[in-house]
N, C-alpha and C positions, 0 to 999 in steps of 0.2 A: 200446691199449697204447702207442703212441707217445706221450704225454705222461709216461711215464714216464720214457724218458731223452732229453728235448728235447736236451740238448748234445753224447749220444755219438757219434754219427753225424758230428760234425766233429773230434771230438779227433784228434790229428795227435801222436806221438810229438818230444817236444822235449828240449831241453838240460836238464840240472839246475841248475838256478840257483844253488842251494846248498845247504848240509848240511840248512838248514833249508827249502829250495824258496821263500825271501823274496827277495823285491828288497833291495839293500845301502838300510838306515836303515827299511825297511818294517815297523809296527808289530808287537810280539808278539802271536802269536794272528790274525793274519791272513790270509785261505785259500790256503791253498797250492794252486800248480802241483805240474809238476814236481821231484821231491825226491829225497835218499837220504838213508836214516837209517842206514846203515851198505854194505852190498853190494847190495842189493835198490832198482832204483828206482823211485817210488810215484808217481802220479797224484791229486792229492786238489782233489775238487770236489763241492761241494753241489750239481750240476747232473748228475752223474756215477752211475749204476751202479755198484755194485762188486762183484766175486766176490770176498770175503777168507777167506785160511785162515791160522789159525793151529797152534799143536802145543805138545805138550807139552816143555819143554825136551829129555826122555833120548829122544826119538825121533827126531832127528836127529844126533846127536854131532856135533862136530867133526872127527872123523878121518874120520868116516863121507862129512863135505860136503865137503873138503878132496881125497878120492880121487875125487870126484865130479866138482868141478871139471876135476881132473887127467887124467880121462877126457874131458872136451867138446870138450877141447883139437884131440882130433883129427875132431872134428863142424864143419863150417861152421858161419860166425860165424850166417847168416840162421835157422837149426834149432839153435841153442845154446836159446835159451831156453824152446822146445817142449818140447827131447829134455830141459831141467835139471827141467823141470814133471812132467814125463810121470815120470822115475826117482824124484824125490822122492816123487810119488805112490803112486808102487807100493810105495815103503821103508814109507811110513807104511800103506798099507792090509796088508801083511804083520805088522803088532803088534810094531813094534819097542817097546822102553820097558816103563815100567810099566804102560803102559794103563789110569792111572788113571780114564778116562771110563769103563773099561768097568762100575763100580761107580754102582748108580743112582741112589743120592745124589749124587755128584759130577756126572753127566750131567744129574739136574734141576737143579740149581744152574746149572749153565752155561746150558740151555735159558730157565730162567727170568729167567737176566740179560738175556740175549737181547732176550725179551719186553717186558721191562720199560719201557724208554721206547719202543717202536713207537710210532709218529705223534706222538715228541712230540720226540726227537731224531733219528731218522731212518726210512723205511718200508720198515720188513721186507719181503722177499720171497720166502726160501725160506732152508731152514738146516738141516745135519743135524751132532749131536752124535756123533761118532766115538771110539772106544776112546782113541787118542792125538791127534787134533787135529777141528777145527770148520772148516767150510764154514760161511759167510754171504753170502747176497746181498741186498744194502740200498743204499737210496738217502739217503745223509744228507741233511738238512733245514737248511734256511737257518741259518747261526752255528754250526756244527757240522762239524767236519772230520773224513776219515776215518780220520785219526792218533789224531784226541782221542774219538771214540768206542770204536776198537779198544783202546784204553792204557785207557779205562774199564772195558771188561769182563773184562780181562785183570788190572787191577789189581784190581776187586772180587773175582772169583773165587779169585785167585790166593791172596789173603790167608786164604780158609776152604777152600781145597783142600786148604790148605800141611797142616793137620789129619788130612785123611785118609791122607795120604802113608806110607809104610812108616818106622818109627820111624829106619830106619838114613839117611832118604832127609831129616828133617825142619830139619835145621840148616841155615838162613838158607833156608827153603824159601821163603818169599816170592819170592825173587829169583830162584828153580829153576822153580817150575811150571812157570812157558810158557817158552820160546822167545822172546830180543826181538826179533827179525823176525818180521812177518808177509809174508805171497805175496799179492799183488791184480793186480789183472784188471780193468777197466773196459769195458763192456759198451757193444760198437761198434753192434748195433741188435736190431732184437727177434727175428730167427734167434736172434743170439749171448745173447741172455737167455733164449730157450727151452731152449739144447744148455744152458747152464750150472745152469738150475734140474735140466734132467732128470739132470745129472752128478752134482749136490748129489744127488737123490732116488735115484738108483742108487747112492751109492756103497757102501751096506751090502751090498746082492746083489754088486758087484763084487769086495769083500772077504771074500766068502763069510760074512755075518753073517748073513743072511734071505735070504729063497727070493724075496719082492718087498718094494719099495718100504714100503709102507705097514705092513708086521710090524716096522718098525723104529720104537720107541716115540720116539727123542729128532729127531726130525726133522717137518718140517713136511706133508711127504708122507700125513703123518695125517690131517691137516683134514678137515675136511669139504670135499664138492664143492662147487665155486663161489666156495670161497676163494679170491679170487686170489693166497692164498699156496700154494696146495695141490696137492696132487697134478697132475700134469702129466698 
């Protein structure tokens, strides 16, 4: 299992370099470190693990992450971003929003984007399709960053989710679907890959969707044993 993330195990949290995580004059399209693409700062490396979630834009409001923040305030700075992870979590596993995943067209869709380039832009490792937002754990693959993979599945899906949407929900839905932040996690060694897959594969029982792991259809937990994308 350790060739899987040869370089996590030395990542060391660093400065952000810039909006774009580039060196000043370093080509476009060049892999990023260190970055923020708005409040959220991201780690992107072909060499890297990553636990990414994204959500559906109404599932987090603005006002909602705004009184959130307002609250951390009085949390130590070292436990801010445990305890910002941990409330987030819980908002989304209570069904804020429309829960457009929870419709099984929309949830294949997403699943099957997923799939779709495994081993060819980056190696799946575990993933589960949630009412309002997606758990992914993957390792991009060499020329492939994990800004330009996630803004790909986001972008393809987005565009024929925007369809399914509640008619009063569809004007400029393209740009509503998701959420343009995503949460990631880089996966410091194979403990922290295992608690992450088993969080990904729990988190429908957590949410009180299925009684175990593997009754939940849009998640990898299904596989067959021996996948080493499968059930934990």
């Amino acid at each position: 299992m350790g060739d899987i993330f040869p370089g996590n195990a030395r990542l060391q949290p660093g400065p952000v370099v810039t909006k774009d995580g580039l060196e000043p004059g370093a080509p476009r399209g060049a892999l990023r470190g260190w970055h923020s693409r708005g409040y959220m700062p991201h780690f992107d490396s072909p060499h890297v693990v990553q636990h990414v979630t994204f959500h559906l834009a109404d599932s987090l409001p603005a006002g909602v992450l705004a009184r959130l923040e307002e609250e951390l305030r009085t949390v130590p700075p070292e436990r801010q971003d445990a305890e910002r992870r941990k409330r987030i979590e819980t908002w989304f596993d209570a069904g804020h929003g429309c829960c457009l995943l929870r419709e099984p067209a929309a949830a294949c869709l997403v699943q099957d984007a997923l799939l779709f380039f495994d081993s060819v832009r980056y190696r799946l490792l575990a993933w589960v399709v949630m009412p309002n937002h997606v758990h992914v754990l993957f390792q991009p693959m060499e020329g492939w960053t994990m800004a330009r993979i996630v803004t790909s599945w986001k972008s393809f899906t987005g565009r024929r989710l925007s369809s399914l949407l509640p008619a009063s929900q569809r004007s400029n839905a393209v740009h509503r679907v998701w959420h343009r932040e995503y949460w990631d996690r880089f996966i410091r060694d194979e403990r922290h890959f295992h608690a992450a897959r088993e969080y990904i594969h729990n988190n429908p029982v957590k949410a009180g969707l299925v009684r175990c792991p593997e009754e939940w259809e849009w998640s990898s937990a299904r596989l067959e044993p021996g996948d080493p994308r499968g059930a934990v």
